[in-house]
C-alpha positions in Angstrom: -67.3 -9.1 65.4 -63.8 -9.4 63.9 -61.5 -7.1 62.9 -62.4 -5.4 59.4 -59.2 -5.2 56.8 -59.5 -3.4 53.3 -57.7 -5.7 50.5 -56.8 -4.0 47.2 -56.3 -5.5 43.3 -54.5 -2.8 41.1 -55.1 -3.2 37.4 -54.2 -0.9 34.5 -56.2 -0.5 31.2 -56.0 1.9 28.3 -58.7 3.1 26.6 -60.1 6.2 24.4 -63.6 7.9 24.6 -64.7 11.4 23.8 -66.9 14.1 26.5 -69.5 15.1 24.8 -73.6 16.0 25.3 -75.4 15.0 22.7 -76.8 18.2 20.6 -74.3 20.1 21.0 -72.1 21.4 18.1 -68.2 20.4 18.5 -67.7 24.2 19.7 -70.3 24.3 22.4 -69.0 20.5 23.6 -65.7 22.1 23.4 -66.5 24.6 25.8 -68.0 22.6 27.9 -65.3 19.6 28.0 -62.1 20.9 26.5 -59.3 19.0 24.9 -61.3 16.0 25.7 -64.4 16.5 23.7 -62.1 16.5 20.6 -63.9 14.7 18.2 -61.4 12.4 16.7 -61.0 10.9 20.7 -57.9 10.7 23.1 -56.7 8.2 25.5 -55.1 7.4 29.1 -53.4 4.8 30.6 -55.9 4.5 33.8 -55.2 2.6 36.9 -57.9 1.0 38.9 -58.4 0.2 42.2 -60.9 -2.5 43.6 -61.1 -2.1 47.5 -62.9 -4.3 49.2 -63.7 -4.5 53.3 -64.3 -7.6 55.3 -63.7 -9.9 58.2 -60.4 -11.8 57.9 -61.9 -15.6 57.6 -60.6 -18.0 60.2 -60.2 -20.8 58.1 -58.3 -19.4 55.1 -56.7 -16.1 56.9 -58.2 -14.3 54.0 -60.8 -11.7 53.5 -60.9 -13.3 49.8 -58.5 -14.8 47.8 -56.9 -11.9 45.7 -56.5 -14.4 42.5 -60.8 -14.8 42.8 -60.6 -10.9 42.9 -57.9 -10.5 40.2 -60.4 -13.0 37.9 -63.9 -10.6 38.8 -61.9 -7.8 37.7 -60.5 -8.7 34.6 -63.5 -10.5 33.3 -65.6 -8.0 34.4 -64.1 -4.7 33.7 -60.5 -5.2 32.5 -61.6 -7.7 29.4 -64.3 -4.9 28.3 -62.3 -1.4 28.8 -58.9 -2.4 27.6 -57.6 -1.1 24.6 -61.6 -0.1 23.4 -63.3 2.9 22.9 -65.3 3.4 26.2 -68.0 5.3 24.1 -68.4 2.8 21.7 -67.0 -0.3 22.7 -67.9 -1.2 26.3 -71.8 -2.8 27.0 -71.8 -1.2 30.7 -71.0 2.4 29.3 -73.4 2.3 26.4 -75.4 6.2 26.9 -73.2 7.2 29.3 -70.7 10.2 28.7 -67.7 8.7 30.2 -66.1 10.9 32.6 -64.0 9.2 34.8 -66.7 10.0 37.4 -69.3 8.5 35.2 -67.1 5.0 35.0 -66.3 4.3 38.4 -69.6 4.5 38.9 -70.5 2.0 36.3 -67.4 0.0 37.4 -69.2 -0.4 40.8 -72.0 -1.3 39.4 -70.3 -4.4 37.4 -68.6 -5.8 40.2 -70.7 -4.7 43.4 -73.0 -7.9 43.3 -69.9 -10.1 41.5 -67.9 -9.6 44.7 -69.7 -12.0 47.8 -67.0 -12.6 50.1 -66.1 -9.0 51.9 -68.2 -6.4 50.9 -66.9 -3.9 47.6 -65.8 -0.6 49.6 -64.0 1.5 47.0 -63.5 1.9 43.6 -60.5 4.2 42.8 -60.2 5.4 39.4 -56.4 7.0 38.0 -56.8 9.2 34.9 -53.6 10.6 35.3 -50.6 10.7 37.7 -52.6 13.2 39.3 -56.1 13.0 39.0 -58.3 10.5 40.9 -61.4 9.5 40.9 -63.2 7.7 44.0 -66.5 6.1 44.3 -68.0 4.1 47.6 -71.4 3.4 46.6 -72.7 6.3 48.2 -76.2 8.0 46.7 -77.5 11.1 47.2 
């Protein structure tokens, strides 16, 4: 067994969307999800993070090339999130009230079985300078 090393690809997207649960009047949604249940939408610049584990290969020195990553990711994700409306815009959150909880989950779930050298180990999710969001695959 070799030695494990986490690689990283850092992207940045901006998107709107709006927290909301379905049947619920704009006052009860806004007691439940603030500010960001406003129905007219708001916005962040997010950062992502793509972390993913593996076995440095012998023959390239790599754990996978980061250009192969940096393509998985913005085909995948990027391409779909950027500039849209995650509510209304982007196939993978279709029915799901995107938290930022709710879309790194659904980010793990578009690139988990896309990724095949290493194995995905992280998806960090920046809402703000100070609020992050971290997902590993893990169910309960």
């Amino acid at each position: 067994m070799g030695n494990i090393v986490y690689i990283t690809r850092r992207e940045t997207f901006a998107a709107s969307h709006r927290l909301s649960k379905p049947g619920l009047s704009d006052e009860e949604n806004f007691k439940l999800f603030g500010k960001c249940s406003n129905p007219n939408w708001h916005g962040h610049n997010y950062t992502l993070e793509v972390i993913v584990a593996g076995e440095v290969d012998s023959e390239t020195g790599f754990v996978m090339d980061l250009s192969e990553l940096k393509e998985i990711v913005r085909t995948n994700v990027i391409s779909k999130v950027d500039h849209k409306n995650l509510n209304l815009d982007t196939d993978f959150l279709k029915g799901i009230n995107p938290t930022s909880e709710n879309i790194a989950v659904a980010i793990w779930n578009e690139l988990n079985e896309k990724i095949t050298k290493g194995k995905l180990y992280s998806i960090k999710l920046y809402e703000t300078e100070n609020n992050y969001f971290e997902y590993k695959g893990e169910k309960t």
